[in-house]
N, C-alpha and C positions, 0 to 999 in steps of 0.2 A: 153649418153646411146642410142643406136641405136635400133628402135622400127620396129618390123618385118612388115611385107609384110600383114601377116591376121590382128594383132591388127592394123593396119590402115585402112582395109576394114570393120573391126569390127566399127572403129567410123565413118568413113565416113557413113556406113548406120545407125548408130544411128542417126548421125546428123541431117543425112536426115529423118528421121522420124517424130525426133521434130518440124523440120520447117513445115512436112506437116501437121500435127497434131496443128500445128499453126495457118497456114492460114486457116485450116479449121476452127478453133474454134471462129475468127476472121470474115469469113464470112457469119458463121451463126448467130454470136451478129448482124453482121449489116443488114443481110436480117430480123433478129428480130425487131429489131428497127424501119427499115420500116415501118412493119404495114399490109407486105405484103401476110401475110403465116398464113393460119389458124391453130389449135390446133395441126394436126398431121405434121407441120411443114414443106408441102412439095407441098399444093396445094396451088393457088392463089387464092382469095376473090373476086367474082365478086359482083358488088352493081351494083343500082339501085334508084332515088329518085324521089318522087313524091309531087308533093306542091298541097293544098288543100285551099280553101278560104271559112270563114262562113259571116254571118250577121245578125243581129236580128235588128227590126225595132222596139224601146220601144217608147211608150207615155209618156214623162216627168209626174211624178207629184208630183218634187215641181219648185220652182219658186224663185231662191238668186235675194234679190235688196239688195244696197247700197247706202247709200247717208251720206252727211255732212253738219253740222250745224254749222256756223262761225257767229260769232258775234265781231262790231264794240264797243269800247269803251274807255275814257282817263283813265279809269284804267283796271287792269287786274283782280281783283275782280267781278268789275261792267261787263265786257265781258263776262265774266263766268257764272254768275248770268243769264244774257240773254241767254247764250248757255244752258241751266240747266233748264228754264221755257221750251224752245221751246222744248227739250228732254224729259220732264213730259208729255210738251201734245202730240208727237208723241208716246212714250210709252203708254200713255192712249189708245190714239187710235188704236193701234196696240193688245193690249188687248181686246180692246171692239171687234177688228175683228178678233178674234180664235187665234191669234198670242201667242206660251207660251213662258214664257220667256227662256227657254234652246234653242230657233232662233233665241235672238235677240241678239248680241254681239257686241258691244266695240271695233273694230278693231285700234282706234288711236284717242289720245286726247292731244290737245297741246296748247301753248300759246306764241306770237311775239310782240315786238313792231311793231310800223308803225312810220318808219322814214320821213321827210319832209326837204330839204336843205332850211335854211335860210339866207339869208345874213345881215352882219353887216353894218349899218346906215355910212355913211361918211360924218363927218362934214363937210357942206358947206365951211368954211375957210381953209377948204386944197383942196379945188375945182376950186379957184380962178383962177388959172392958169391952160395950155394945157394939162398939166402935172399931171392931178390928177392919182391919185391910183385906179388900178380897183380895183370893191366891193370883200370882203371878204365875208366868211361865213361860215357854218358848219352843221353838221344835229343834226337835235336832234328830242326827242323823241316827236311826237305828240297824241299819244294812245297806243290802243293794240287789238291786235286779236286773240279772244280765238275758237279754233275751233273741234270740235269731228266728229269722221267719224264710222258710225252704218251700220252693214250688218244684211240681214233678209234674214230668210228661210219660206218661203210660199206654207204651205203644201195643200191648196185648191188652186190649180192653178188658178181655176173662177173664184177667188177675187183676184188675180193681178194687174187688171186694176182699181179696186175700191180703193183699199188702196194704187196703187200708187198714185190718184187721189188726193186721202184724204191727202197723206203728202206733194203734192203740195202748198195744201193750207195752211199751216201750218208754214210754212216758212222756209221749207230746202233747202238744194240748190247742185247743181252735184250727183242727182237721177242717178244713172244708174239700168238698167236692164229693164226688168226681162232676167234670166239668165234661161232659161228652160231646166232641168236634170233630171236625174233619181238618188233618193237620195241614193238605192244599188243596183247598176249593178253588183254584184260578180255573181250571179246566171246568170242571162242574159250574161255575158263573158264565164260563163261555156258552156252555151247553144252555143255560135257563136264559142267557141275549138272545141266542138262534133261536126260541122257541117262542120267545114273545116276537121276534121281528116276523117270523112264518104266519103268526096271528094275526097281526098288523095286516100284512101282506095280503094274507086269503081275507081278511076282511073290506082290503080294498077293491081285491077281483069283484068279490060280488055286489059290493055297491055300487061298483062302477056300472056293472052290468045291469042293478035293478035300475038306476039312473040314464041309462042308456048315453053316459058319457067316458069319453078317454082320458085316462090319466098317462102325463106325461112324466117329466123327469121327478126326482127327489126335491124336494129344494131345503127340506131341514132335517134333522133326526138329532131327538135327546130321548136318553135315559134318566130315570128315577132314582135308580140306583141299585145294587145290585146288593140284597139282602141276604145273613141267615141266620133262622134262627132255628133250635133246639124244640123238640117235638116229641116234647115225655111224658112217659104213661105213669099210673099213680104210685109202681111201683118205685121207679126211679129218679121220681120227685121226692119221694120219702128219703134218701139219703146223701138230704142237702147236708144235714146235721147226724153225720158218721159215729157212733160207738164204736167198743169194741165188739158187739155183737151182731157187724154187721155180715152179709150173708158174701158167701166165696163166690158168687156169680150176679152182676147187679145188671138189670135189663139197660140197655143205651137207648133206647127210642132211636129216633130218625131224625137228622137236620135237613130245614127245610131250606132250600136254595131258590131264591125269587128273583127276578126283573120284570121292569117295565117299562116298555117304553113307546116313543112317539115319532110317527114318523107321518110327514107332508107331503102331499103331490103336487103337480101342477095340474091343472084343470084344461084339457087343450079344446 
């Protein structure tokens, strides 16, 4: 069947319709997708970002120590027994000085032999000649070490230095701290957000203003994260590693309380 002259210009421009109706429809999904084209679909999104920094300088007041109580002995009963008197009288004392018990906690308690390699006796009559056997041997058990490891929270910081003092003499041993923190910084972290976002903020005022353009809504905001760290002087670095001679008042330095973050405008 032989198809006239019009009905083939009739599908030629149909054809061509579809396909342009095509690529149009095709290159609006992908300028969509971009990311590039506001609500009415036709202008471009100018931005703009501003980073802000806060900081809050807190006073620790409490004070984490830890330490471990190990005990020597040829049974593991009897080691026990020892780690258990020495754990009475540091709990004791730890009472007597404000300490309640929901600070003192248990972090790890456990029990080993203690091995010793012995060797076995070689009768002289197999010695006689050049040719002896070297000595044999084996390990075997000589005791056992029973030992518990206790963390404290120390909510009078000024006694620190006193009760570390105290459970020196008492017979514990791998004291660390004092660890000086702030027991709830959620507040104080609020405080160093608002204080980097104000930064941000005032720094956008005035570059907007040297630019001689307006900024319009938000369109993003991240934070870095919201940091703290410990901010000691030489005195109270010194008493990472506690004696018994350490001093009844130990300086806490100041924790430092950081954010930073970022925040985007639109560009109107």
């Amino acid at each position: 069947m032989k198809i006239s002259d019009e009905k083939k210009k009739k599908i030629f421009w149909i054809t061509k319709a579809i396909v342009f109706v095509l690529i149009v429809s095709c290159a609006v999904k992908y300028l969509a997708s971009c990311g590039n084209f506001s609500e009415n679909g036709n202008n471009i999104v100018n931005t703009i970002s501003f980073s802000g920094h806060g900081e809050i300088n807190a006073v620790p007041d409490i004070a984490n120590i830890n330490f471990t109580i190990s005990k020597d002995a040829g049974t593991v009963k009897d080691a026990q027994n020892q780690v258990a008197q020495v754990e009475k009288n540091s709990l004791d004392f730890l009472k007597t000085n404000g300490i309640a018990n929901a600070d003192i906690k248990t972090t790890d308690a456990s029990f080993y032999p203690k091995y010793q390699y012995k060797y076995t006796a070689v009768p002289q009559i197999a010695c006689i000649s050049l040719n002896c056997p070297p000595p044999v041997g084996n390990n075997v058990i000589v005791g056992y070490t029973a030992s518990e490891n206790i963390s404290v929270k120390i909510r009078n910081t000024d006694s620190a230095g006193k009760i570390i003092q105290g459970l020196g003499s008492l017979g514990v041993s791998n004291l660390n701290g004092p660890d000086f923190t702030v027991d709830n910084p959620n507040g104080l972290k609020v405080s160093a957000r608002k204080l980097a976002i104000d930064e941000a903020k005032n720094k956008a005022g005035v570059l907007a203003k040297d630019l001689g353009i307006r900024l319009g809504k938000i369109t993003s905001f991240s934070e870095d994260g919201v940091n703290s760290m410990p901010l000691y002087n030489a005195k109270a670095m010194s008493t990472d590693s506690v004696a018994v001679s350490a001093p009844a008042v130990l300086p806490t330095g100041v924790n430092l309380i950081t954010s930073d973050v970022t925040i985007t405008y639109e560009i109107k």
